[in-house]
N, C-alpha and C positions, 0 to 999 in steps of 0.2 A: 504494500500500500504506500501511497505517495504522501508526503508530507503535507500538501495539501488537502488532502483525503482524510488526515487525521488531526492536523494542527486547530487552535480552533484563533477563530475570525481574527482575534486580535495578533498572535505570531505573524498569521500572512503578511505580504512586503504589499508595500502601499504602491511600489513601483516597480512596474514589469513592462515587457518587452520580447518579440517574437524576433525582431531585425535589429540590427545595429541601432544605438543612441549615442546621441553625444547627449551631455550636460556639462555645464559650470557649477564647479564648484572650488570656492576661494579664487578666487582667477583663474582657477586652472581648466582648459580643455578636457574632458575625459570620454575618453571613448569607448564605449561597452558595445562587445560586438560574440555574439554567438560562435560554437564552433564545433564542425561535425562531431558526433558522438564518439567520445573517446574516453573517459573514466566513466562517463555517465551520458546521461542524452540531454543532456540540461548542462552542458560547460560553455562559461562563458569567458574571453580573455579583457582585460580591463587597460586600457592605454592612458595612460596618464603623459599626454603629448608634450606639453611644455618640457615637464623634468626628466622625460625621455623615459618612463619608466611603463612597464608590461606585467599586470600583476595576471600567471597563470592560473592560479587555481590547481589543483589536482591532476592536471593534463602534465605536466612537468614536474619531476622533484629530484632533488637530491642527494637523497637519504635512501632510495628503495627501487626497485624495478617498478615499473610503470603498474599503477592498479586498473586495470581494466573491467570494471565493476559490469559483466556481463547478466547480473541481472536486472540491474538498473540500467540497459540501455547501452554500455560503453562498448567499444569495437575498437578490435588494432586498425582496419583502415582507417577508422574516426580517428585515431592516436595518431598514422603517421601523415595525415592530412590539417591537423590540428596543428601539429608538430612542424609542420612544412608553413601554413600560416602565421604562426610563431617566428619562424627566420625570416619570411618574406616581411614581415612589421618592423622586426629589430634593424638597427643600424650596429655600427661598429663600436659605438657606446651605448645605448640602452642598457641598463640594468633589467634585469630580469628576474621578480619576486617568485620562486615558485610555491606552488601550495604546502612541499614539508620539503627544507634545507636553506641554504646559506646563496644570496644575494650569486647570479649568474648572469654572464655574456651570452653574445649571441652564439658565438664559436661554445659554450657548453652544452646547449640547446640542438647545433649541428652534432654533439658528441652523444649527448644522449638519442636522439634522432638515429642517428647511425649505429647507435646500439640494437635499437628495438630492431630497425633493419636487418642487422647479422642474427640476432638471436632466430627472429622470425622466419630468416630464410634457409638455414640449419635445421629447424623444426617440420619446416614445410618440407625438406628433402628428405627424412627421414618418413614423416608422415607417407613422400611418395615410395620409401620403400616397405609401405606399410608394420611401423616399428610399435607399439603400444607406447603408452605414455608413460609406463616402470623403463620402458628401453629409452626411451627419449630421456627421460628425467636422469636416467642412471649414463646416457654417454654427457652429459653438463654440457649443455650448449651455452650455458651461460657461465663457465670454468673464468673467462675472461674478465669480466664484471661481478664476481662475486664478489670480491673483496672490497668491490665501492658499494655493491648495492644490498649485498645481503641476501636474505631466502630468495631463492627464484620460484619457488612452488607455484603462487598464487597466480604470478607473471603465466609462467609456464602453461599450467590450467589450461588459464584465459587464451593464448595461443594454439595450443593443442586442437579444443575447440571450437576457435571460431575456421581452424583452418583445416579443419575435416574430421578431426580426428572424434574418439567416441573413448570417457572413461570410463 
């Protein structure tokens, strides 16, 4: 059940949006702009244009393997099309807030981006040699990034099947 579904009238946000908004607030431009389903189907990335700053949300982080929250809606192509509009915003100083870790460039963003890509296309080749998900999980495709990001289980999952596989 969705938040809305259970929240009651007063939690609700007084301000929503289907497409991109700008507002002012303090002098500042900010731009809230939607973005294909990727932790969730509800992610939005927030530009804060004057100070050059990108607040991700959950779509980005630095601390963990991307959560691709597949029952709420979130999808790896949503992640690497989110991910890709992410780079295409930043410039070569833009800060970059993500939803869990420590203040990032546009070049970490391209690092993680290109993570999800190798992991994702290691899984999908094994998937084509029809390997289970104890075989996947047990050769670590994610061997590489373990030691920045942590458990890959959940990642992994969420890979496995959106991209054919059955656990």
């Amino acid at each position: 059940m969705r938040l809305s579904q259970q929240a009651p009238q007063a939690a609700l946000p007084v301000l929503t949006y289907s497409e991109a908004i700008t507002i002012h607030l303090n002098g500042e431009e900010v731009y809230a702009f939607p973005v294909p389903p990727a932790h969730t189907d509800g992610d939005t990335f927030v530009h804060f244009k004057d100070s050059d700053v990108v607040h991700t949300g959950d779509v980005f982080r630095t601390t963990a393997f991307p959560v691709i929250d597949t029952n709420n809606g979130g999808t790896l192509k949503g992640t690497l099309e989110a991910l890709g509009r992410l780079v295409g915003v930043a410039g070569p100083n833009t800060k970059i807030l993500p939803g869990h870790g420590v203040v990032s460039s546009r070049a970490d963003v391209i690092g993680f981006r290109d993570m999800v890509l190798d992991v994702s296309g290691q899984v999908e080749e094994m998937l084509e040699r029809n390997l289970s998900y104890a075989q996947v999980a047990a050769a670590d495709p994610t061997a590489a990034y373990n030691a920045q990001y942590g458990d890959p289980d959940r990642f992994l999952r969420a890979l496995y099947t959106e991209l054919g596989g059955e656990l």
